[in-house]
N, C-alpha and C positions, 0 to 999 in steps of 0.2 A: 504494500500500500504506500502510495506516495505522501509526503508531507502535503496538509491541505493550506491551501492560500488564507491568509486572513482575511474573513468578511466579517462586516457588521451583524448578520444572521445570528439570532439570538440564541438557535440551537446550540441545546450541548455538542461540545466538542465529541464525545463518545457516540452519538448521533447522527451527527455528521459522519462519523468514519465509519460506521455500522452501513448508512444511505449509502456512502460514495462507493462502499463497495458491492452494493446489492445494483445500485446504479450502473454500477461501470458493466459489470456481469451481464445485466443487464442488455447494457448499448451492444454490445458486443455480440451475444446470440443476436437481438431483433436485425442487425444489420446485415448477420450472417441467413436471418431466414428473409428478409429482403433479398438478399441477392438469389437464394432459391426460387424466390418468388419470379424473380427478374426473367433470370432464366427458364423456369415453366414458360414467362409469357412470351417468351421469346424463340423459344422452340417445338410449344405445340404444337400436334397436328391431328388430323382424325376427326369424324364428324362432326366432333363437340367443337371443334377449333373456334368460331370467332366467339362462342359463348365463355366459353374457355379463356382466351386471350383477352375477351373486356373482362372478367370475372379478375383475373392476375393483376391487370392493370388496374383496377380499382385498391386491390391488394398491396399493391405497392406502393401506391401514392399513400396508403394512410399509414402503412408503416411509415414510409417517411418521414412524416408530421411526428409521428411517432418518435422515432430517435434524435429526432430534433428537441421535443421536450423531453428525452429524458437525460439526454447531453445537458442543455441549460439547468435541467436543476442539479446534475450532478457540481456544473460552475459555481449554481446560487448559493450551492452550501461549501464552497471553497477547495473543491476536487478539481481533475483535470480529466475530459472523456476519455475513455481510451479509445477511440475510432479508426485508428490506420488497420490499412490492411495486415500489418504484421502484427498488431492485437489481435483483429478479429480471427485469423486464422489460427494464431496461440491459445487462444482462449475460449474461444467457442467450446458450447457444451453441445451445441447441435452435430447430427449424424450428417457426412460429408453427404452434400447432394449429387445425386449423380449424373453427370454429364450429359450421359449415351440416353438419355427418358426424349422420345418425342411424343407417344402415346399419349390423350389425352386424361384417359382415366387412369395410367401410370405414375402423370403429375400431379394427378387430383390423393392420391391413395401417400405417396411420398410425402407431399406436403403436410396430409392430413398428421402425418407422423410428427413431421415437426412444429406445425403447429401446437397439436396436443404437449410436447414435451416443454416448448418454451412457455405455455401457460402452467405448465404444474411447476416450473420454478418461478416464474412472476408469484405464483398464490405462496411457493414459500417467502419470497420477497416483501411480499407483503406482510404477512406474520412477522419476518426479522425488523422490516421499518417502522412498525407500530408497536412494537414491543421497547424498541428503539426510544420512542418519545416521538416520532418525527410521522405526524399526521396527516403531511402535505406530502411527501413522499409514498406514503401508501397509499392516498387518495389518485394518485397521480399513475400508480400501478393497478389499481382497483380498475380503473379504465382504461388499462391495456387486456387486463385480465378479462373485462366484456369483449373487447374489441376478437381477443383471440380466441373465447369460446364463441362470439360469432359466425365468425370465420371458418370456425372449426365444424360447426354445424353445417353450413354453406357446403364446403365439401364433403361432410359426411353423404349430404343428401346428394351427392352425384353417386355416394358409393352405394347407398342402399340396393 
């Protein structure tokens, strides 16, 4: 864990370090299942394709927003993200996506994998950041947490 920056942020110190590192953890898979996302939309193909490819592309834009605030609040509490490509590939806790997938219900079944695994560490994140003291940090994962059982739903219901 890196030394955090001085902010005026009234949170404890203990807090803080507890978020920046559920945060960082954090940044780091959603960026890595973004780019799985990417990828799906990018390489579908198969009947399902343009329902498929607007479905990905919706996907990925709101992760985006996504790692966006969980980067600034990991700043707000005086962390540094960790976003390079050589964190996310060191650190990710996601199963490496597979390349050779152009299938559409291939992408839908994979995803659904990772989807599901980066919501069950978001919900431990949240546990760790509330127990923390830090209410705006778990509220902040609470609606990643909908966001990816949404999602998750979404594609379940191609697998049904």
């Amino acid at each position: 864990m890196a030394k955090l920056h001085k902010t005026r942020n009234d949170l404890g110190a203990n807090a803080k370090k507890a978020s920046v590192e559920v945060l960082n953890a954090t940044l780091v898979d959603t960026i890595d299942l973004t780019n799985a996302v990417r990828m799906a939309h990018w390489t579908v193909k198969g009947p399902q394709f343009i329902g498929l490819h607007e479905l990905f592309g919706g996907f990925y834009d709101a992760l985006g927003k996504t790692t966006d605030d969980i980067a600034e609040r990991c700043v707000q509490l005086g962390g540094t993200p960790e976003g390079t490509t050589q964190a996310i590939g060191a650190g990710t806790r996601i199963a490496p996506y597979p390349a050779d997938l152009t299938d559409g219900l291939a992408h839908v079944a994979a995803l659904a994998e990772r989807y599901a695994a980066l919501a069950a560490t978001v919900r431990a994140g949240i546990d760790t950041t509330d127990e923390a003291g830090d209410a705006d940090t778990a509220d902040l994962l609470t609606g990643l947490s909908r966001q990816l059982d949404k999602n998750l739903w979404m594609l379940e219901a191609h697998l049904a």
